[in-house]
C-alpha positions in Angstrom: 27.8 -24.4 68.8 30.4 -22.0 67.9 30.9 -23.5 64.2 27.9 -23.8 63.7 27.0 -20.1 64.6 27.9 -18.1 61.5 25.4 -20.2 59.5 22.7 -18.2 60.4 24.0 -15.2 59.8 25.1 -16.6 56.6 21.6 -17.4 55.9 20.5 -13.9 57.1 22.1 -12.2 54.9 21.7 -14.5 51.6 18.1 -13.6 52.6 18.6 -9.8 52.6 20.5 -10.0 49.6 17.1 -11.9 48.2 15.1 -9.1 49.1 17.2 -6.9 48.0 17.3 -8.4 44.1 13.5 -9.0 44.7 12.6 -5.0 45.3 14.7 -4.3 42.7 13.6 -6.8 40.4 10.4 -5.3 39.3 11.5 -1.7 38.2 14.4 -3.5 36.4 12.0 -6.4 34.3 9.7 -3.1 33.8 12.5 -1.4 31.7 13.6 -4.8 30.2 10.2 -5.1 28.4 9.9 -1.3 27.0 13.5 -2.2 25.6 12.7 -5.1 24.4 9.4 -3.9 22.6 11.2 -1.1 21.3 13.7 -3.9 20.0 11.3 -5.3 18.3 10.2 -3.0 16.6 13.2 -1.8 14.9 14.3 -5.3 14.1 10.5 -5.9 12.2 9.5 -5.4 8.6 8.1 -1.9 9.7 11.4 -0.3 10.5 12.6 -1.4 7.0 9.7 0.1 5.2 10.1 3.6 7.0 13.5 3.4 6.0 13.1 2.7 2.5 10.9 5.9 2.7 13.6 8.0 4.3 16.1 7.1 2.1 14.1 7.6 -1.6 13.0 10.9 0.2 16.1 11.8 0.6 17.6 10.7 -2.6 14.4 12.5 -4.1 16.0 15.6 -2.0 19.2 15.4 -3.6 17.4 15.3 -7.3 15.4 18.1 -6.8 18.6 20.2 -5.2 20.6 19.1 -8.4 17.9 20.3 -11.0 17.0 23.5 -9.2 18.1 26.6 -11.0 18.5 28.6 -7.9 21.6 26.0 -6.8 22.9 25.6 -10.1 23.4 29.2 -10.2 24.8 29.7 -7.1 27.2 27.0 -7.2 29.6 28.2 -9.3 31.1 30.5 -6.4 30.3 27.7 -3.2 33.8 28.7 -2.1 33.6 32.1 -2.1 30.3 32.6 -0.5 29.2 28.7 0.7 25.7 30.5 2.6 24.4 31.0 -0.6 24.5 27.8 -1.9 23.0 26.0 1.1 20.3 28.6 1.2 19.5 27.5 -2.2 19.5 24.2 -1.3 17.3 24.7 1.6 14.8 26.8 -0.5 14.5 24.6 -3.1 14.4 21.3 -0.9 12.2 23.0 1.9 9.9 24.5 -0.7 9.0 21.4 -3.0 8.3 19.2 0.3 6.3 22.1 1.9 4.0 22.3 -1.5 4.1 18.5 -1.6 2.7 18.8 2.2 0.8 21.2 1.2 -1.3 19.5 -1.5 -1.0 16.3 -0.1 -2.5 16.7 3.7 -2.9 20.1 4.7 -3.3 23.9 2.8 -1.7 26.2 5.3 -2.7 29.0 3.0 -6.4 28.0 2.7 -8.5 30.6 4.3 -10.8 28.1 6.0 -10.6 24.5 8.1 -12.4 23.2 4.7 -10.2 24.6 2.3 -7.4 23.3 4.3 -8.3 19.9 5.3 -9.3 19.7 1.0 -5.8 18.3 0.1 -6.0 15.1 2.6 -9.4 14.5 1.4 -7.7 14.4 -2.4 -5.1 12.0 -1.0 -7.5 10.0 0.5 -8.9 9.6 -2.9 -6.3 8.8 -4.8 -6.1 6.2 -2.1 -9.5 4.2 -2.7 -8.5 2.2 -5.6 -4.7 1.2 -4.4 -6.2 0.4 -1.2 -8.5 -2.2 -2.8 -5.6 -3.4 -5.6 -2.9 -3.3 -3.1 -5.2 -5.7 -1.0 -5.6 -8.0 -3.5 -1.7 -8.5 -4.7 -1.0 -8.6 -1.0 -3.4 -11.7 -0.9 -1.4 -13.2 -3.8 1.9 -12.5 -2.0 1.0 -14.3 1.5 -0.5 -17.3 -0.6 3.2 -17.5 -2.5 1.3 -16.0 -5.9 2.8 -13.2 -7.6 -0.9 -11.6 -9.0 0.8 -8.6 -11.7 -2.2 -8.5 -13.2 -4.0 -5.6 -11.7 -4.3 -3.4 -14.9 -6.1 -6.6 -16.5 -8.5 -7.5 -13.5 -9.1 -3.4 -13.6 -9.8 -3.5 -17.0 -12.3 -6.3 -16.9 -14.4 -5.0 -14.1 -14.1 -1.5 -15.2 -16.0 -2.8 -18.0 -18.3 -4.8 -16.3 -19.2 -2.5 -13.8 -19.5 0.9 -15.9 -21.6 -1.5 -18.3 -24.4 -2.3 -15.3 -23.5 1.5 -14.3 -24.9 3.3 -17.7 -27.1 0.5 -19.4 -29.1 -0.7 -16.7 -31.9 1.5 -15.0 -32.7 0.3 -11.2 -33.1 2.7 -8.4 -30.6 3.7 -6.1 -28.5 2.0 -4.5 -29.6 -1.5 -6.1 -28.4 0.0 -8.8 -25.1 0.9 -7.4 -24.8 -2.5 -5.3 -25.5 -4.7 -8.5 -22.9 -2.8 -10.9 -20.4 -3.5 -7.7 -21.2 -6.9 -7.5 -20.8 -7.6 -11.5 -17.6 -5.1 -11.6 -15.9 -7.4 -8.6 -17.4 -10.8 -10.0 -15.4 -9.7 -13.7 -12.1 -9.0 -11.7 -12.3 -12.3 -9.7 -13.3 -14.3 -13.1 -10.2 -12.6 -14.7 -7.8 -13.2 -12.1 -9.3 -17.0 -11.3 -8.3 -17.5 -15.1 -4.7 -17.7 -14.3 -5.3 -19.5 -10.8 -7.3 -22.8 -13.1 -3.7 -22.4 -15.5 -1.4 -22.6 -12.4 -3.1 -25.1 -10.3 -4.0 -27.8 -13.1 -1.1 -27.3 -15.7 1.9 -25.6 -13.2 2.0 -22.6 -15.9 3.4 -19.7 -13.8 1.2 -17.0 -12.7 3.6 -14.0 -13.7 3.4 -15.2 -17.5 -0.4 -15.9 -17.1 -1.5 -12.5 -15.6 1.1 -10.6 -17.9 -0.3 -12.2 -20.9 -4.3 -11.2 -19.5 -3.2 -7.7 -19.2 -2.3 -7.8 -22.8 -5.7 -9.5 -23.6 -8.1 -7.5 -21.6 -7.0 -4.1 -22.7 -6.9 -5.5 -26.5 -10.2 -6.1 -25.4 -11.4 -3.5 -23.7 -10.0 -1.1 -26.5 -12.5 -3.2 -29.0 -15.7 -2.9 -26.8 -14.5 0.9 -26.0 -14.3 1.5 -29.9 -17.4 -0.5 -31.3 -20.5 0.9 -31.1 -23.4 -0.8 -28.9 -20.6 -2.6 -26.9 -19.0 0.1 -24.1 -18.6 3.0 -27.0 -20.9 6.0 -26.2 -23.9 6.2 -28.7 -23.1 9.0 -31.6 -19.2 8.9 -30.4 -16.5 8.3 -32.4 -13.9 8.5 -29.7 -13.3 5.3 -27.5 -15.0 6.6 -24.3 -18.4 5.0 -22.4 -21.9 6.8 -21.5 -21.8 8.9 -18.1 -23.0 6.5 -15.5 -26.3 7.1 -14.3 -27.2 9.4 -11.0 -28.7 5.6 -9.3 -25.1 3.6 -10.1 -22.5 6.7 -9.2 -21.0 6.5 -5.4 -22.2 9.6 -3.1 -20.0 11.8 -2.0 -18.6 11.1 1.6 -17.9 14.5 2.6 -20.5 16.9 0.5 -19.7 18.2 -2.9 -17.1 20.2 -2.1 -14.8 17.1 -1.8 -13.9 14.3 -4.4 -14.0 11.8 -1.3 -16.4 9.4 -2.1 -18.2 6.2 -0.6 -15.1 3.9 -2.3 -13.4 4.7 0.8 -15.7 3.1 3.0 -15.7 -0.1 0.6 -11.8 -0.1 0.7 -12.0 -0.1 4.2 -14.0 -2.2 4.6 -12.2 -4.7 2.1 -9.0 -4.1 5.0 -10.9 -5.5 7.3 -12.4 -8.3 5.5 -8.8 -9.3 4.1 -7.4 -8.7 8.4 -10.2 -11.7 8.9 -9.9 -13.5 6.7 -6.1 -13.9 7.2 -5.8 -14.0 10.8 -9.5 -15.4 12.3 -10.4 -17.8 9.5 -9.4 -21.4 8.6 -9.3 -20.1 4.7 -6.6 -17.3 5.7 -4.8 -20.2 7.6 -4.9 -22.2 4.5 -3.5 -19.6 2.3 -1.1 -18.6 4.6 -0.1 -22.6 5.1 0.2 -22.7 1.1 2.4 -19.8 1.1 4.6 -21.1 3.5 5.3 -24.4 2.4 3.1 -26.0 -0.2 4.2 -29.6 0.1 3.8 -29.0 3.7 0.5 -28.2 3.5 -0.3 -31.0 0.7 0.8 -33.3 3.7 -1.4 -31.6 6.5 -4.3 -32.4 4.1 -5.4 -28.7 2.5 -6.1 -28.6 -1.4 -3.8 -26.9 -2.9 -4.8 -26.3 -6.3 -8.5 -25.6 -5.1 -6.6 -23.5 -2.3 -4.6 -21.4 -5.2 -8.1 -21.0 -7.3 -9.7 -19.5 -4.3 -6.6 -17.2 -3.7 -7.1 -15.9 -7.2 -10.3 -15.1 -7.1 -10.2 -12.9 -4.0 -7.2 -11.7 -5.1 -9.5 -10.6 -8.4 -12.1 -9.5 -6.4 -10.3 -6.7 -4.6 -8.4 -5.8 -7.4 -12.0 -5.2 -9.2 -12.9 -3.7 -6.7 -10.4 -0.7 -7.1 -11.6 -0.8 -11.1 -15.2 0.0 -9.6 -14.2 2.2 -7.6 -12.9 4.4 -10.4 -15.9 4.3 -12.9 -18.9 4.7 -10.1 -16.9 7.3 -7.9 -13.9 8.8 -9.4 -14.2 9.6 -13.1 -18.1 8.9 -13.6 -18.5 11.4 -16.9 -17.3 8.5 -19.3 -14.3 6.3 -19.2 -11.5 4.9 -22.0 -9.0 2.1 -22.0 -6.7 4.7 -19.3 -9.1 3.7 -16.8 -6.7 1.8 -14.4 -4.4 5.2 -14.5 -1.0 2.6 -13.6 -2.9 1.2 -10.4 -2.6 -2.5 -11.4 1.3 -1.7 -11.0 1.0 1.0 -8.3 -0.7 -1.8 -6.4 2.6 -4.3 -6.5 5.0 -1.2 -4.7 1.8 -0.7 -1.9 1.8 -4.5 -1.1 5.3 -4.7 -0.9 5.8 -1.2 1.3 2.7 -2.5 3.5 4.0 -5.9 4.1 1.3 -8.0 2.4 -0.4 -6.7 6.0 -3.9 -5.3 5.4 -2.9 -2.2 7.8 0.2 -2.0 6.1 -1.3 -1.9 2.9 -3.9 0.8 4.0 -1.3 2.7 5.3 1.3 2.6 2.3 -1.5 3.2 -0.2 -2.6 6.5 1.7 1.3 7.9 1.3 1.1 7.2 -2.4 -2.5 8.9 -2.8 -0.6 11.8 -0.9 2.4 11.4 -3.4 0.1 11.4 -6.4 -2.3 14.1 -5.1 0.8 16.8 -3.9 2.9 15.9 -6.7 1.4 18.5 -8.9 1.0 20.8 -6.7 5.0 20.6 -6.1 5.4 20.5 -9.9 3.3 23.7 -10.0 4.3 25.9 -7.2 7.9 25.1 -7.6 8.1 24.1 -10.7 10.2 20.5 -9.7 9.4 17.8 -12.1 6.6 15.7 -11.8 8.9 12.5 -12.5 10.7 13.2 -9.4 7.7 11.6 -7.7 7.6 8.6 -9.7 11.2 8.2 -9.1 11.3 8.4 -5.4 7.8 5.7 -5.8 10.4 3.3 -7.5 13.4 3.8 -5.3 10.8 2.8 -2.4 10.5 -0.5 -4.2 14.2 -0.7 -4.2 15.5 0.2 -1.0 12.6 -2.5 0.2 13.9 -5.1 -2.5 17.1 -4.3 -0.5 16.4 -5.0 3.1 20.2 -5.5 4.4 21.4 -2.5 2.9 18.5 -0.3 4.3 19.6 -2.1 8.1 23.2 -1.4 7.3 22.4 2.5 7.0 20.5 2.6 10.2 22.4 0.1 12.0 19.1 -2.0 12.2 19.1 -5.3 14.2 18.6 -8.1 12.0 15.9 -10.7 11.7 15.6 -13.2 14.8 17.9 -10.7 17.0 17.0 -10.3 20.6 17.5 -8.4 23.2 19.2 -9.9 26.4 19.0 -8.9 30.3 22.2 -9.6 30.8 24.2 -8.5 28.8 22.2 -5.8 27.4 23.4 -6.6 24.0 21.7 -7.8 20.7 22.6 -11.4 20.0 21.2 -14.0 17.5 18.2 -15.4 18.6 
């Protein structure tokens, strides 16, 4: 009995022990998941698109500090007096991003809420269209297409839509609805045009779009300078009609505001591309086709009729944006300018978003801000208007970069997880 005695005991206190690690247990799995969430996060495509941002803001801080004439003058003496300098730097960095802010999301010098909440309204604006074009080369991009031709598609339903927008007479909103419905159709035609080449003859979409941009401005230009076509009657200069009160977007927020009902469609058009991506057997075969094409020839999905369809989505949103412009944003008349650089502003907001839909809503909201503070920075503080553009395509390159945007913020990599017990990241 006496050998066998301290079993017991042993047993006892294996069982405290177990107790012990099993009161603990929860508080410590508790803080395991909020580390490893916040793991995630950092190691995700989201960490490297913020990033990105931080870093061509920052270069984009350095430009405007080396072409400020308040730090150029006082550099000459930094080692003498060194407090001078760095207040020029602050007062030339601190005042272009504060006019930036300031003309981008909120006017702190506005006398009213209206006045100040003007500038985010503006952004949101600027917006619309790259919403609705970054949608649809975000489309491309998860179906493995490279859609560049977003100036073309613009073009095209510009066209088509301004056409139904100043020649037809309907009441409102048929009228509106119908030219919005022919503008998107044009867009999805155009774009479909280069999803028939690629699916039934292999030619590559990047030559194929390239070459329709070429062809529908050519075009365009034409129509825009031949009378009876898109050229204003008794106009010599390549503009169209004004569109007609029954085809024009209303305003979203009042007349005070340039917001107009585009938003609403480009929202819209996020959550029709989140659906179709995620909750329908379509998005599943673009996504498949994207993935692995062979693969999915195997599983039994289409995949030139798969690629056709992707293309004229794609078209559609892209048109959509082109609508957008002629019913909502510039509805006096419009020229062969129309697509203001969208079709290609739309290639940096799919990649900055992801090719998510959120993403992309997100990503084209910070370049409506850039676009809609930049001239207020360029006018206030009187910093160059290219400096915008230029932190725009350093985005594009620190995102193009992914390893080196990690290495600067000591990012976890790709597959990394986060272990409980040794608290370390490791390869998954």
């Amino acid at each position: 009995m006496s050998a066998e005695s301290p079993e017991p005991k042993e047993q006892a206190v294996a069982a405290s022990d177990d107790t012990t690690a099993a009161s603990t247990e929860p508080a410590s799995s508790g803080g395991d998941r909020w580390r490893e969430a916040y793991f995630r996060i950092i190691s995700g495509g989201w960490a490297v698109s913020l990033g990105a941002v931080i870093l061509a803001v920052l270069a984009g801080s350095l430009m405007i500090m080396v072409t400020d004439q308040g730090v150029q003058a006082a550099l000459p003496y930094f080692f003498a007096r060194p407090g001078d300098t760095f207040a020029a730097i602050g007062s030339a960095v601190g005042g272009a991003y504060a006019a930036l802010f300031r003309g981008a999301v909120w006017d702190f010098r506005a006398d009213d809420f209206a006045g100040a909440i003007r500038p985010f309204t503006q952004s949101l604006t600027m917006a619309t269209p790259l919403i609705a074009a970054g949608l649809g080369v975000a489309l491309g991009f998860r179906a493995g297409l490279f859609n560049i031709g977003g100036k073309g598609q613009m073009l095209v339903a510009a066209a088509a839509g301004g056409w139904v927008g100043f020649g037809v007479s309907m009441p409102f909103p048929l009228h509106m609805i119908v030219a919005i419905v022919a503008g998107v159709a044009a867009g999805a035609v155009w774009a479909g045009i280069a999803g028939v080449l690629k699916a039934f003859t292999g030619a590559h979409e990047v030559i194929t779009t390239i070459m329709l941009n070429y062809v529908a401005f050519y075009l365009v230009s034409y129509m825009l300078a031949t009378p009876g076509l898109l050229q204003a009657p008794g106009s010599s200069n390549p503009k169209t009609p004004p569109m007609q009160d029954t085809a024009v977007m209303p305003d979203l927020l009042g007349p005070r505001y340039n917001l107009h009902w585009g938003f609403v469609f480009a929202l819209i058009a996020v959550a029709f591309v989140w659906w179709l991506l995620n909750r329908s057997k379509v998005g599943f075969e673009y996504r498949a086709v994207g993935e692995n094409p062979d693969a999915a020839r195997v599983a039994g999905i289409n995949v030139p009729r798969t690629t056709v369809s992707v293309m004229l989505v794609a078209g559609g949103l892209v048109g959509l944006a082109g609508v957008t412009q002629v019913l909502g944003t510039v509805t006096t008349g419009f020229s062969y300018d129309i697509d203001a650089g969208i079709g290609f502003d739309a290639i940096t907001v799919a990649l900055l978003g992801g090719s998510q839909p959120i993403g992309v809503l997100f990503a084209a909201i910070l370049f409506g801000a850039f676009k809609a503070g930049g001239s207020v920075m360029q006018a206030a503080e009187n910093v160059p208007i290219e400096i915008v553009t230029v932190v725009q395509a350093l985005i594009v390159l620190f995102i193009a970069a992914p390893p080196l945007v990690r290495a600067v913020f000591r990012l976890p990599q790709p597959g990394a997880r986060w272990t409980r017990s040794s608290r370390k990241e490791v390869a998954a």
